[in-house]
VOMARZA-584495 format. One record per residue (C-alpha): residue in one letter; chain; x, y negated, z negated. Coordinates in pm, whole numbers. Example, Ala and Ser with C-alpha at 12.3 -4.5 7.8 and 13.67 -1.06 7.14 Angstrom:
% residues 2
[a A [1230 450 -780]]
[s A [1367 106 -714]]
//
This chain:
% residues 587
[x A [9830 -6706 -18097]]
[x A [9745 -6439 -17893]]
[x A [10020 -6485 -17555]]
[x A [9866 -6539 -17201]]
[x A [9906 -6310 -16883]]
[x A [10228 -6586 -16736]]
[x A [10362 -6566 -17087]]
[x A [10387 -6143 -17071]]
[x A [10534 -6153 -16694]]
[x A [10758 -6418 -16826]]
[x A [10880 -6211 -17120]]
[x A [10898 -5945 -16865]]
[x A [11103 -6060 -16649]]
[x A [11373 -6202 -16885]]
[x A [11407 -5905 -17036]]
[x A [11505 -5700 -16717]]
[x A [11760 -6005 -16653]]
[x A [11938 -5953 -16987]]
[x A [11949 -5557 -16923]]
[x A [12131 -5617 -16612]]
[x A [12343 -5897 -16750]]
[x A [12224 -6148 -16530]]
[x A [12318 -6465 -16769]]
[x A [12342 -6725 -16442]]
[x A [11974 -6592 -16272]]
[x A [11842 -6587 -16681]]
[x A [11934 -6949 -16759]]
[x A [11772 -7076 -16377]]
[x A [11463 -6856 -16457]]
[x A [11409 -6994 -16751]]
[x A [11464 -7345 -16627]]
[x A [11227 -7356 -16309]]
[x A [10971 -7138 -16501]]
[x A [10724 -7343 -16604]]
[x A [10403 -7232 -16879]]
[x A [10219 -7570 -16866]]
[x A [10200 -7902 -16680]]
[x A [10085 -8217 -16820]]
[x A [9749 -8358 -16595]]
[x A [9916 -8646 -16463]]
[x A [10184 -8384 -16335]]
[x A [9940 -8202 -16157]]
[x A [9752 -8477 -16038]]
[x A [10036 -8554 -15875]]
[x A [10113 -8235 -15719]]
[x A [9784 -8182 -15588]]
[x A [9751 -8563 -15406]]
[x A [10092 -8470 -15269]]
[x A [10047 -8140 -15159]]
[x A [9683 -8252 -14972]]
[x A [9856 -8535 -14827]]
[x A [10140 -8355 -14656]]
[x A [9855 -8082 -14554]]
[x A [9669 -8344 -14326]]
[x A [9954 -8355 -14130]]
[x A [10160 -8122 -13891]]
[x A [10381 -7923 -14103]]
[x A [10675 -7968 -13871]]
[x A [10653 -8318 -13953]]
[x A [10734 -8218 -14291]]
[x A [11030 -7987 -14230]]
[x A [11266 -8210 -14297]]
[x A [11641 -8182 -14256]]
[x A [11900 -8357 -14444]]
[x A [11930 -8719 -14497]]
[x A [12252 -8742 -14275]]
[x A [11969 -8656 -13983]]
[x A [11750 -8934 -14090]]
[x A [12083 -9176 -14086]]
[x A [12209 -9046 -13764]]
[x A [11879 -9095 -13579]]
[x A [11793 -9448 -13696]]
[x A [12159 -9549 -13613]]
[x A [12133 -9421 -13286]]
[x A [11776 -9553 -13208]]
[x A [11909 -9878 -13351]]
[x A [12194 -9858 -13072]]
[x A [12031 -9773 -12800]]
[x A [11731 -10120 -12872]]
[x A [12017 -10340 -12923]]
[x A [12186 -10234 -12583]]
[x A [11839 -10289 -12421]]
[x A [11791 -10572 -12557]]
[x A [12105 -10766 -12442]]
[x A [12068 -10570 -12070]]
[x A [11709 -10754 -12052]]
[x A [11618 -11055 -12272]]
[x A [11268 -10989 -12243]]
[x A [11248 -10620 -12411]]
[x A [11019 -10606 -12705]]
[x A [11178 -10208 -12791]]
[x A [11349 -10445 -13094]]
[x A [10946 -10433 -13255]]
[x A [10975 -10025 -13292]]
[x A [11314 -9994 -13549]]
[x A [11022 -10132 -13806]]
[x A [10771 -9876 -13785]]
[x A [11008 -9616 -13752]]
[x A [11214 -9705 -14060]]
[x A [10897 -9722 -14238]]
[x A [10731 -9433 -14148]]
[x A [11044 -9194 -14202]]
[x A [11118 -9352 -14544]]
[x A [10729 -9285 -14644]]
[x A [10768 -8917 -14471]]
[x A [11129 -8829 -14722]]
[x A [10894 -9036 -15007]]
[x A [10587 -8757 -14978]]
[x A [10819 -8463 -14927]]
[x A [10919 -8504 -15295]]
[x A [11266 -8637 -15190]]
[x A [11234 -9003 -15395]]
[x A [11639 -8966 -15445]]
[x A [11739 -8957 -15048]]
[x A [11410 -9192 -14965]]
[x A [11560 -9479 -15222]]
[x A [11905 -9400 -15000]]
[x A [11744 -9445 -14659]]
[x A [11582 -9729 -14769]]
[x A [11929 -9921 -14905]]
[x A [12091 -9809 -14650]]
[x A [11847 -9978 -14360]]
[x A [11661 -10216 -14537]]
[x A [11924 -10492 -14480]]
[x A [11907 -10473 -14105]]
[x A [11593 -10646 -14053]]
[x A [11517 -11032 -14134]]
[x A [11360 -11226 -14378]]
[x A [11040 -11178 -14245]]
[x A [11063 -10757 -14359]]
[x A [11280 -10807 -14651]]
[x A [10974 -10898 -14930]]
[x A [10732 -10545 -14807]]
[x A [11100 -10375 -14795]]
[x A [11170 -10477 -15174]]
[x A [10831 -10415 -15261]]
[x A [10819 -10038 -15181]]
[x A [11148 -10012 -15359]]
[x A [10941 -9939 -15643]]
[x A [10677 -9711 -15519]]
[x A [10866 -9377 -15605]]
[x A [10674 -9057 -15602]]
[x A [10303 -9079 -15561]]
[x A [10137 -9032 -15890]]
[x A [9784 -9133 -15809]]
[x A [9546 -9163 -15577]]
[x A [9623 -9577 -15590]]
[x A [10003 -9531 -15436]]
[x A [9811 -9300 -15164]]
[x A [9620 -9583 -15072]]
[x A [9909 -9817 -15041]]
[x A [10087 -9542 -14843]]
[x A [9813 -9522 -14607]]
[x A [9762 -9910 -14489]]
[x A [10143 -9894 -14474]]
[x A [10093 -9639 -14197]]
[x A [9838 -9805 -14032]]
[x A [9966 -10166 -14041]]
[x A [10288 -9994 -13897]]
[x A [10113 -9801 -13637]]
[x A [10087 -9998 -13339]]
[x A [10404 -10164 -13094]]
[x A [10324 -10352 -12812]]
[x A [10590 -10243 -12504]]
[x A [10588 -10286 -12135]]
[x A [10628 -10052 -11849]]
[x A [11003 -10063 -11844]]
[x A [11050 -10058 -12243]]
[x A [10826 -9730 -12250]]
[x A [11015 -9569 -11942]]
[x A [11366 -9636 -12140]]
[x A [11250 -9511 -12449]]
[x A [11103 -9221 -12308]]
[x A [11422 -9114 -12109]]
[x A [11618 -9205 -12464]]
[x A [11414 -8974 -12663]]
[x A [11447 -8690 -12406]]
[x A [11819 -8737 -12387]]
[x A [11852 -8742 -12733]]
[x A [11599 -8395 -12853]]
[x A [11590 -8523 -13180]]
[x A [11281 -8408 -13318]]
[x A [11216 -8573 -13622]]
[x A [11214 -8930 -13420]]
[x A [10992 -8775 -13150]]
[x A [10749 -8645 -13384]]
[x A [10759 -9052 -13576]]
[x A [10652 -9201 -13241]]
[x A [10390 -8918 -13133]]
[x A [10243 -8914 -13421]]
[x A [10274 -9239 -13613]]
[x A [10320 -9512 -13351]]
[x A [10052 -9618 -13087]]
[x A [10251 -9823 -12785]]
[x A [10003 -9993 -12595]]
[x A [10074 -10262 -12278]]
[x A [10132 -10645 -12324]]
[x A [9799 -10683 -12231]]
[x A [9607 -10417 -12350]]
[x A [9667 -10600 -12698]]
[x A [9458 -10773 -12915]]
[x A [9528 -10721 -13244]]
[x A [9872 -10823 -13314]]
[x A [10076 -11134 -13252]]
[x A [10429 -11056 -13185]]
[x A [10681 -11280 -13187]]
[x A [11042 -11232 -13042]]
[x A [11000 -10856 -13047]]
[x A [10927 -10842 -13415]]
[x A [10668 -10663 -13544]]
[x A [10495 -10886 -13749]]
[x A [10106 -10959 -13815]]
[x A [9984 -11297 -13828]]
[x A [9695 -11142 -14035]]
[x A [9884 -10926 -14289]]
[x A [10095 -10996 -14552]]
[x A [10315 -10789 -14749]]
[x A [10076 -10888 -15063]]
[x A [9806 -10748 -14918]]
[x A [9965 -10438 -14749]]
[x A [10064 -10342 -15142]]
[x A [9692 -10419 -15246]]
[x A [9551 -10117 -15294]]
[x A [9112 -10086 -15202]]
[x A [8939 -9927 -15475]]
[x A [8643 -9925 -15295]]
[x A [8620 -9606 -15027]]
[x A [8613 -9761 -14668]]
[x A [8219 -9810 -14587]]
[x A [8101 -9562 -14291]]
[x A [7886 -9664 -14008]]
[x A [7586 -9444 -13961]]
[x A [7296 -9461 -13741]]
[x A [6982 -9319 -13826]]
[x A [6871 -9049 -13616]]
[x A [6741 -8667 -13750]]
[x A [6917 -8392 -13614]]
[x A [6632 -8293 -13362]]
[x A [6651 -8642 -13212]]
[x A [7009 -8591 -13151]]
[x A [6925 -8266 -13008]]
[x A [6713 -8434 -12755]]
[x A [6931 -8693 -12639]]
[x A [7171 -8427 -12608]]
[x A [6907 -8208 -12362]]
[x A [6834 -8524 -12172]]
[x A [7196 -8585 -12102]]
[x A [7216 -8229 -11979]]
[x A [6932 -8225 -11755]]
[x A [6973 -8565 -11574]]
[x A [7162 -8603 -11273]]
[x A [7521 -8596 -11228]]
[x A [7747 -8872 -11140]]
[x A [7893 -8898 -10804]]
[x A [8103 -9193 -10790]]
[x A [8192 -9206 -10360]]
[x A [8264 -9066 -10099]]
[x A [8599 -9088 -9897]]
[x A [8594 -8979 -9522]]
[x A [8932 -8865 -9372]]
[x A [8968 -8851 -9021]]
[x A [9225 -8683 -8804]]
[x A [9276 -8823 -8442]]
[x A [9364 -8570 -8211]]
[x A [9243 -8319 -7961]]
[x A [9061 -7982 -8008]]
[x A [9083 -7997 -8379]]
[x A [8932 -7679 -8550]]
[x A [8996 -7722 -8852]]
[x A [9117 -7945 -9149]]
[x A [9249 -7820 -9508]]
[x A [9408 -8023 -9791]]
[x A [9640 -7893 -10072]]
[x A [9537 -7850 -10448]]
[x A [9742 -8189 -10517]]
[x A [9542 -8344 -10228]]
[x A [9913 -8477 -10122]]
[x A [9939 -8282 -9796]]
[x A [9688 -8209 -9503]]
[x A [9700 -7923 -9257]]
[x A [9485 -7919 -8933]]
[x A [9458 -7652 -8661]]
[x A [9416 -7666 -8315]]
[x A [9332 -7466 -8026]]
[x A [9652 -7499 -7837]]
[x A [9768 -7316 -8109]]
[x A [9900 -7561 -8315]]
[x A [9939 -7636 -8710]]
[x A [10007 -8026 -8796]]
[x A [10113 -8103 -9161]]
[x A [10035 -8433 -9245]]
[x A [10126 -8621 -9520]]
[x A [9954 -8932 -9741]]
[x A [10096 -9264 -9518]]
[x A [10169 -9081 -9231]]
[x A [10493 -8933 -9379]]
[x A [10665 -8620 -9275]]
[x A [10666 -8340 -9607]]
[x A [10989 -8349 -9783]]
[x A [11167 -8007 -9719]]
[x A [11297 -8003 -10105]]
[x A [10971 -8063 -10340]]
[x A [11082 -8270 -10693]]
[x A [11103 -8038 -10982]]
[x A [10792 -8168 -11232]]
[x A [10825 -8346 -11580]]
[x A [10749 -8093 -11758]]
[x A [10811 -8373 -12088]]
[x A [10537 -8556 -11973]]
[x A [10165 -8344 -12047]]
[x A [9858 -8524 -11853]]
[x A [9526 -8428 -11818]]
[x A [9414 -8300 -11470]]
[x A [9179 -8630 -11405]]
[x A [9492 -8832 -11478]]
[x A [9685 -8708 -11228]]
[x A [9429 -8706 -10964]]
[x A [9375 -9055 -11024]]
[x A [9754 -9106 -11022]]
[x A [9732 -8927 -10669]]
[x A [9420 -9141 -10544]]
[x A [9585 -9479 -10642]]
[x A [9915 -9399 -10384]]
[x A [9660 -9287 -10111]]
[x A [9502 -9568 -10114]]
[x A [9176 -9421 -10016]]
[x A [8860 -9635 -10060]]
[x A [8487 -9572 -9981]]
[x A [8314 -9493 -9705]]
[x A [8337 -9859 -9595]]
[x A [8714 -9854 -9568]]
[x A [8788 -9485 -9348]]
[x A [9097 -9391 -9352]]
[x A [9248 -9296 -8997]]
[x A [9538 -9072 -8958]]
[x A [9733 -9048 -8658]]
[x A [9978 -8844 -8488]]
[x A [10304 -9076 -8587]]
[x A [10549 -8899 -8778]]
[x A [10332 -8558 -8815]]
[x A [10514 -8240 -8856]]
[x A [10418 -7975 -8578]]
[x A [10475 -7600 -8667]]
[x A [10453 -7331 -8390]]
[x A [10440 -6967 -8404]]
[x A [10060 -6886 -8335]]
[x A [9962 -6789 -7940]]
[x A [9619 -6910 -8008]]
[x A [9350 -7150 -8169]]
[x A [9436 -7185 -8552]]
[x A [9121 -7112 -8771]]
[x A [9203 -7147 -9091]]
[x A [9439 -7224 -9321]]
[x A [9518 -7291 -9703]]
[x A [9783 -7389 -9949]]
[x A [9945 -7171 -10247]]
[x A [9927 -7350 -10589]]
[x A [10235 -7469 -10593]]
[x A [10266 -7596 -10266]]
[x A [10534 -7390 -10170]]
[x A [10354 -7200 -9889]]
[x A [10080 -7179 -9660]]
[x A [9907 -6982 -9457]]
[x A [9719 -6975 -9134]]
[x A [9498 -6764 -8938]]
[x A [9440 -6768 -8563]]
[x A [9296 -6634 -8233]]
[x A [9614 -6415 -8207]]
[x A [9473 -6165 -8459]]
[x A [9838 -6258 -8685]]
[x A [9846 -6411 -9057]]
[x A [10168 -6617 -9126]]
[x A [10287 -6759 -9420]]
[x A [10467 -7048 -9391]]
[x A [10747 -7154 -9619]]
[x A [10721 -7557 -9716]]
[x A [11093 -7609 -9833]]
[x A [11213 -7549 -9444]]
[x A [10872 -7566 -9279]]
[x A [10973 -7179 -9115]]
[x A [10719 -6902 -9040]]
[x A [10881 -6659 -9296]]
[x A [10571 -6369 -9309]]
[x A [10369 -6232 -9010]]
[x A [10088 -6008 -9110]]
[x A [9894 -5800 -8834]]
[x A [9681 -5539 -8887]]
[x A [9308 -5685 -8785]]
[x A [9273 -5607 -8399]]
[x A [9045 -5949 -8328]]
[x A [9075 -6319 -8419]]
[x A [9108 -6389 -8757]]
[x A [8820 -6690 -8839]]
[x A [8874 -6736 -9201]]
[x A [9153 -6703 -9498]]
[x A [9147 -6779 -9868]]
[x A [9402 -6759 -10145]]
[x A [9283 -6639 -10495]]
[x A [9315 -6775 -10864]]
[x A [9711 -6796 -10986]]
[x A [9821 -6726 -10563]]
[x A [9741 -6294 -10678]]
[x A [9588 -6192 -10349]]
[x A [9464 -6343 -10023]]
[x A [9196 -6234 -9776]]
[x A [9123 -6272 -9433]]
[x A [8795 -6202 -9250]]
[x A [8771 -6125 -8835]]
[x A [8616 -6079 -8519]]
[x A [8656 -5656 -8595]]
[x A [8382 -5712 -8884]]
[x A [8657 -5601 -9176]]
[x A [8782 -5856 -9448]]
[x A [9092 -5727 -9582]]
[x A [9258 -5801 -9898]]
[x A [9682 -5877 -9925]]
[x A [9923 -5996 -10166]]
[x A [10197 -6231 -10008]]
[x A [10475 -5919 -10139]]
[x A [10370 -5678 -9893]]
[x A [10333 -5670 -9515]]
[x A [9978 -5438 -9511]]
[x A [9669 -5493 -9610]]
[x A [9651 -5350 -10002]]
[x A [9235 -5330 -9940]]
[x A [9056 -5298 -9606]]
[x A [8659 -5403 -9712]]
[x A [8461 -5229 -9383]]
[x A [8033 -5280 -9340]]
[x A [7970 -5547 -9175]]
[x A [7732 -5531 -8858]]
[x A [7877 -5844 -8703]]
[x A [8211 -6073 -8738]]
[x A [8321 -6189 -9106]]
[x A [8337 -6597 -9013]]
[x A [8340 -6668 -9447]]
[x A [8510 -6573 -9688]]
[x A [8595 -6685 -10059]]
[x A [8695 -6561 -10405]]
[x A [8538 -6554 -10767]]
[x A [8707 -6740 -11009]]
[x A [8813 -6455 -11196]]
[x A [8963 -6321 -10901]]
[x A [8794 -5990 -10972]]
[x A [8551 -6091 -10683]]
[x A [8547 -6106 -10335]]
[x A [8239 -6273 -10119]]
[x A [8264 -6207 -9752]]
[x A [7999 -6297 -9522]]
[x A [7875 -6241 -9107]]
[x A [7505 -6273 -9143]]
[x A [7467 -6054 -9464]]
[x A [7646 -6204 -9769]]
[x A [7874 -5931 -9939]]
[x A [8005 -5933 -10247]]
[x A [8282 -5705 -10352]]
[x A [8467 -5551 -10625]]
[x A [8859 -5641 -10515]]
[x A [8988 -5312 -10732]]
[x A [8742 -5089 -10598]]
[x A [8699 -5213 -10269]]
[x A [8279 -5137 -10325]]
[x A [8011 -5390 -10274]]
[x A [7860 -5475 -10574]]
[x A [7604 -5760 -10382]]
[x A [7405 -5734 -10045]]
[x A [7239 -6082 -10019]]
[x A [6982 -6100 -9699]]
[x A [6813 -6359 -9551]]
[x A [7002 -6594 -9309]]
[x A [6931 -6569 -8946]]
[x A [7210 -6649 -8774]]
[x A [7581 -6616 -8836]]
[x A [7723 -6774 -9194]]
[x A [8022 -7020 -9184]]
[x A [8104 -7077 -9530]]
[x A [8026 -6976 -9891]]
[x A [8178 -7108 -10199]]
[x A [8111 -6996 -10590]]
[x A [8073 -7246 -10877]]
[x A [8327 -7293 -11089]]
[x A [8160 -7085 -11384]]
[x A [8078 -6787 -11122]]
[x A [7714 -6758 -11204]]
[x A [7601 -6958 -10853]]
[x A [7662 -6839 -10475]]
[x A [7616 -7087 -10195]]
[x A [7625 -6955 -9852]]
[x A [7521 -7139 -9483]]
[x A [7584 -7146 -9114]]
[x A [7434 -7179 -8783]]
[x A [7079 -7114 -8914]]
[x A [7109 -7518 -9098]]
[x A [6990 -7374 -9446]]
[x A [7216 -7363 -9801]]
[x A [7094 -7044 -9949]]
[x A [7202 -7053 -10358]]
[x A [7169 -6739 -10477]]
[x A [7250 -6551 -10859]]
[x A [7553 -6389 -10851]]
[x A [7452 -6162 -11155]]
[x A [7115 -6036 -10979]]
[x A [7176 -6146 -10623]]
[x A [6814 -6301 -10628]]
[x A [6811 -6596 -10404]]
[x A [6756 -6904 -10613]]
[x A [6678 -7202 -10370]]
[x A [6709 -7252 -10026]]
[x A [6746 -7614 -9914]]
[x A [6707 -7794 -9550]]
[x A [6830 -8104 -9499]]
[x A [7096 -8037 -9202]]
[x A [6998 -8045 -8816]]
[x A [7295 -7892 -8712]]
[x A [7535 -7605 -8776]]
[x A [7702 -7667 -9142]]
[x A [8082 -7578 -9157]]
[x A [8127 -7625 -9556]]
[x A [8035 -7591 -9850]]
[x A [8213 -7728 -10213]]
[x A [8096 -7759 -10595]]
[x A [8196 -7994 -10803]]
[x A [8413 -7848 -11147]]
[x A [8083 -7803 -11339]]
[x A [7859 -7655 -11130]]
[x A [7621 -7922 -11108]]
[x A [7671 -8052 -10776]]
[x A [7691 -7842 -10435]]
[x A [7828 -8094 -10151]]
[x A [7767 -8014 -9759]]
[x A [7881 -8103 -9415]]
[x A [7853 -7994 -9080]]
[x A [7807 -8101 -8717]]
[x A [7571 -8348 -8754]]
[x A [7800 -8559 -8910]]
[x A [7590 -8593 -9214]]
[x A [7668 -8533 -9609]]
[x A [7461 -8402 -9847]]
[x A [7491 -8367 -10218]]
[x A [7236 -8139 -10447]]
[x A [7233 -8103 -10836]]
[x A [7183 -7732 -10877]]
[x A [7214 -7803 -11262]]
[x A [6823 -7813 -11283]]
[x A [6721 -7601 -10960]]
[x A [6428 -7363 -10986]]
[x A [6281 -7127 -10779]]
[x A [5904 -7247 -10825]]
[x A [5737 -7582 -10808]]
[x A [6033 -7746 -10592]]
[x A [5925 -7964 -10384]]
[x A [6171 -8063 -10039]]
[x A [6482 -8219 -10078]]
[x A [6364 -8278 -10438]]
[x A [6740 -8195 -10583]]
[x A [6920 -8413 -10308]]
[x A [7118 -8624 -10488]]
[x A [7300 -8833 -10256]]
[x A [7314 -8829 -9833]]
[x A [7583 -9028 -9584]]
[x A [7510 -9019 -9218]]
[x A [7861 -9144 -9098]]
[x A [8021 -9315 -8767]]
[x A [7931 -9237 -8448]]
[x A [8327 -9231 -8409]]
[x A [8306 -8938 -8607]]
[x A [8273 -8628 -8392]]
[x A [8266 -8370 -8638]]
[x A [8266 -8305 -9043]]
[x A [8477 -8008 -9092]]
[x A [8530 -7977 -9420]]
[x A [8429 -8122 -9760]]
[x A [8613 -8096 -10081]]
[x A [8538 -8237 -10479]]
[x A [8783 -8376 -10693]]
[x A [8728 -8305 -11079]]
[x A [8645 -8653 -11136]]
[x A [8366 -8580 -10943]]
[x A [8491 -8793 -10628]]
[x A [8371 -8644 -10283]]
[x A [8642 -8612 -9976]]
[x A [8553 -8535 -9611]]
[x A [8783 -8429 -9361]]
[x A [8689 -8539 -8995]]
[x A [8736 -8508 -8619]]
[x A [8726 -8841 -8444]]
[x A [8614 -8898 -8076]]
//
């Protein structure tokens, strides 16, 4: 019978062993060199190989079975010391899962020898109520068809879920980063969904055990022959489409607005931090005021973050919202002067301000033609930066804290970097002073603006954008978050958007009877927010804005005409769960 390509390379290969007198490497060769497989043998392989693909391989890279003892026996330790510290812990409802879900992970790893081990070794630990499911999987071995898959997955899923309160979660959490035992971590993360007491209604638990009222072990061990049915609507693919556009084009969401105001005299300005956990204000007595959420003075040494603990950004804004304690407009927070941190170095009005990422520093701007920068750990002017020759109006930091820039009263904006003393780009051509200023998002960017918006490369140090139209001096700009959109207004009580790309004016829009001090997008795009001096706030979608067939006010989206307590709006700021904050002077 004529030999096959394996059967050659075998021959081969033998044949160079013998020549070299390899008898020990001959004898394995020839033992782990297999011609054929039965079907049932690669049947097997194949299911088991898939299986352990769908998961993270690191899950899979196993170590030895003296790892697997050591971490139950430790996790096993650590519930039963929580346990008798608080009667009421239900951590005793996670040894379960996790003794299940490790055994099935040694079990699909092709190690049936140290899985059957594990499984003695643990299985007499928990009560009756485990003991018939634990003697039942006894006998489950190594996955042969797809029939033990499906009784390996509902075991996964009926062991997936633990009901644990606040403190449970907190201990386990600090346990598992004690312990950096990876093989446990990845168990929980991956396997195990811990929801709150009363977040649950699926499972009754009773004394900590994780038990169902619903499932037996019969029917854990029952295997469906029948593929799980799959809901579908019916809708064509163009339909979807549609929906899809609609969604797009509608309005956005704006949830409320929160109005912050700051009792005190000759307030110029107001700017919060990133975190939205600090406030600065400027005065003109020369004066910066830190203030803090509740009135409380900034701690000079700023907690190191959990860096164990990943949330998403709107998580931990809402986090940050909840200990504020803001409400709507309805409830206005008032801040006053009690327990406010004064920091002195200026010798005139304060203009501007704003915060590094971090928090770590600030900066300020004033009448005095200086720059400081701040340091937050000891609150000490550490910096002082003078090279304009007028009053500085306006400051802002860039993208990842690389440069700041300044604009003034001698019609330069000039670009620094907080590790030098001098200017590294002085941007001259203004006819008037630069009261706005603000940076692209990919920091490449710089708008400046008197009564002429400017944009400029930062490298170069060349405008790239003349933008013409305003009448009267320019107080703010701002770009959207994507960089395509350029809002700019002032004194003249119009919002001029305009395309950054072309530097075509898009839209102008008049709502505003007085002089408008800011502008803000939202972290899509699709909403511009305004405020100025008459104490009004507008929001526009500029998602759907055209420059034809608009008619007025058509993309207002919302409007508050606040207090006559307020004096001033000063500032406006979004959130990226869309939530609006104004900062206020009040009378």
């Amino acid at each position: 019978m004529k030999r096959s390509r394996s059967e050659h390379i075998q021959t081969a290969v033998l044949n160079y062993l013998k020549k070299r007198n390899y008898t020990d490497s001959e004898a394995t060769f020839k033992q782990n060199f297999k011609l054929e497989e039965t079907l049932l043998e690669m049947t097997s392989r194949v299911l088991r190989n898939n299986k352990i693909s769908k998961s993270d391989s690191v899950s899979f890279s196993i170590g030895s079975l003296d790892d697997y003892f050591h971490s139950f026996l430790e996790l096993k330790t650590f519930v039963e010391k929580c346990v008798a510290q608080r009667k009421h812990s239900k951590l005793k409802g996670i040894l379960f899962p996790v003794f299940i879900h490790s055994f099935l992970d040694l079990l699909l790893a092709d190690r049936s020898t140290e899985s059957t081990s594990y499984l003695r070794r643990f299985g007499s630990v928990f009560d009756q109520s485990h003991r018939l499911l634990i003697k039942q999987i006894e006998n489950l071995g190594i996955p042969q068809d797809q029939v033990f898959l499906f009784q390996i997955e509902e075991l996964r899923n009926c062991n997936g879920k633990i009901v644990l309160t606040d403190d449970d979660q907190l201990a386990l959490k600090i346990f598992l980063q004690t312990q950096e035992n990876l093989s446990l971590m990845k168990i929980i993360n991956d396997r195990i969904q811990i929801v709150l007491p009363e977040t649950d209604d699926q499972l009754n638990l009773s004394n900590g055990d994780f038990t169902s009222t619903n499932t037996s072990p019969q029917k854990v061990l029952s295997a469906s022959k029948t593929p799980t049915k799959v809901c579908t609507v019916d809708i064509t693919i163009a339909d979807a489409r549609k929906i899809i556009d609609d969604v797009r084009k509608s309005p956005p969401a704006l949830t409320d607005l929160t109005l912050i105001k700051f009792k005190g005299e000759g307030l110029i300005h107001a700017t919060p931090s990133q975190d939205h956990s600090i406030f600065l204000t400027g005065f003109d007595n020369s004066t910066v005021k830190l203030w803090r959420q509740g009135n409380r003075i900034p701690d000079c040494n700023l907690p190191t973050p959990d860096i164990s603990c990943v949330h998403l950004g709107s998580d931990a804004l809402e986090d940050v919202y909840d200990r504020l304690s803001m409400k709507t407009q309805q409830d206005v927070t008032s801040l006053n002067e009690d327990g406010v941190v004064s920091l002195h170095g200026h010798s005139g009005p304060v203009y501007d301000s704003c915060f590094t990422s971090d928090n770590k520093f600030l900066i300020t701007c004033a009448e005095d033609s200086t720059v400081r920068l701040w340091d937050m750990q000891d609150l000490k002017n550490k910096v002082i930066y003078d090279a304009h020759n007028r009053p500085v109006w306006c400051v802002d930091i860039s993208a990842y804290d690389l440069y700041f820039a300044t604009g003034s009263a001698d019609h330069t904006a000039r670009l620094w970097t907080t590790e030098r003393t001098y200017p590294l780009r002085t941007y001259a051509g203004h006819q008037d002073s630069v009261g706005a200023i603000a940076f692209h998002g990919n920091c490449s960017y710089l708008a400046t603006a008197d009564r002429v918006v400017r944009v400029w490369d930062v490298n170069s140090g060349k405008p790239v954008r003349v933008m013409t139209g305003h009448w009267a001096p320019v107080m703010c700009v701002a770009f959207s978050s994507n960089g395509r959109m350029l809002a700019s207004a002032g004194e003249d009580y119009r919002i001029r958007l305009w395309d950054v790309s072309s530097g075509n004016l898009v839209k102008e829009m008049r709502a505003h009877t007085d002089t408008i001090y800011s502008l803000a997008f939202n972290y899509d795009g699709s909403l511009l927010a305004s405020c100025g001096a008459d104490c009004s706030v507008y929001c526009w979608n500029t998602a759907t804005i055209s420059t034809t067939g608009d008619q007025k006010n058509q993309h207002l989206v919302a409007q508050w005409s606040l207090p006559n307590s307020t004096q001033s709006l000063i500032n406006v700021d979004f959130k990226s769960t869309n939530k609006l904050f104004c900062y206020a002077s009040a009378t």
